[in-house]
C-alpha positions in Angstrom: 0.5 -35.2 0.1 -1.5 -35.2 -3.4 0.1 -38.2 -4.4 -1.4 -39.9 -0.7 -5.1 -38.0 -1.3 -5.1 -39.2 -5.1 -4.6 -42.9 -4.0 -7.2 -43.0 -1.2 -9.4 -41.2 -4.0 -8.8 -44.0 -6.6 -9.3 -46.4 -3.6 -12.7 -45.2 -2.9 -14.4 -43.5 -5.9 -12.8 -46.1 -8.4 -10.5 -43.3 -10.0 -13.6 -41.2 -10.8 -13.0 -38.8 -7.6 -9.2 -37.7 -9.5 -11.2 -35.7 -12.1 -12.7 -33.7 -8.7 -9.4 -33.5 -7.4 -7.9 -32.4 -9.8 -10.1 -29.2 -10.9 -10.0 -28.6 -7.1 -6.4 -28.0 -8.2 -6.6 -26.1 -10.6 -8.8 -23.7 -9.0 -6.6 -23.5 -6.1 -3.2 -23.0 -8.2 -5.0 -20.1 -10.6 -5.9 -18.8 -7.1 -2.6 -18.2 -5.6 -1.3 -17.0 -8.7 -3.8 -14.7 -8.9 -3.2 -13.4 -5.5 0.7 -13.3 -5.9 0.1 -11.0 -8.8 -2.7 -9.1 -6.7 -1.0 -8.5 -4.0 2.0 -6.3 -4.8 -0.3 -4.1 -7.3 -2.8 -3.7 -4.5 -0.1 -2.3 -2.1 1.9 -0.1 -5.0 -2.0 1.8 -5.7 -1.7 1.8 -1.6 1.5 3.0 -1.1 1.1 5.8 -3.5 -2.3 7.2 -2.1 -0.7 7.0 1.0 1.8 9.2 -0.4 -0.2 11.6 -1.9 -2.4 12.3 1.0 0.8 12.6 2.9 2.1 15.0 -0.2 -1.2 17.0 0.2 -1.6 17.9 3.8 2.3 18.3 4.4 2.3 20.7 0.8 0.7 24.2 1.2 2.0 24.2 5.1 5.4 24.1 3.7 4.8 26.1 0.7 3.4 28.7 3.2 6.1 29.0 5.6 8.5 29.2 2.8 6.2 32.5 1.9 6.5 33.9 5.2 10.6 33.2 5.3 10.9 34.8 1.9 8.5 38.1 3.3 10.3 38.3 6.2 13.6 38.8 4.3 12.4 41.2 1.4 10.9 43.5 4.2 14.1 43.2 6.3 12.8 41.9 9.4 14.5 39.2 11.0 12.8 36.0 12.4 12.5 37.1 16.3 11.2 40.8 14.8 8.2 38.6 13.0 7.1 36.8 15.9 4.1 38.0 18.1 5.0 39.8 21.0 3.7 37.0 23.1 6.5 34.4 21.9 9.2 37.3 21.7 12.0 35.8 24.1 
């Protein structure tokens, strides 16, 4: 394909258009090398927030029921015992 685009240049610009082509090139290489590199850094930074948002809203409710389960068994009441009357089967 660049080879057929070069020729029809040289045809009608006299080889003078090649120069053009060429640093059309060379911007358009550095371009999707630049983006190949981009890319995966972009969506490790994305993945990771992703994570830590997750980590942060998901971490105290853990953290808390894993309070409650560990006050339930110092004060010897079992889980049904802890429940409100309400849910009490």
């Amino acid at each position: 394909m660049t080879t057929l685009v070069r020729l029809k240049s040289s045809a009608l610009t006299g080889g003078v258009g090649n120069a053009l082509l060429a640093t059309f090139e060379l911007f358009g290489a550095f371009g999707v090398a630049l983006v190949a590199v981009l890319v995966p850094v972009v969506s490790l930074v994305l993945v990771a927030a992703i994570l830590a948002v997750a980590i942060r809203r998901l971490g105290p409710h853990s953290r808390t029921q894993a309070q409650t389960r560990s006050t339930r068994k110092k004060e010897g009441r079992t889980s049904r015992e802890a429940r409100p009357p309400i849910f009490r089967t």
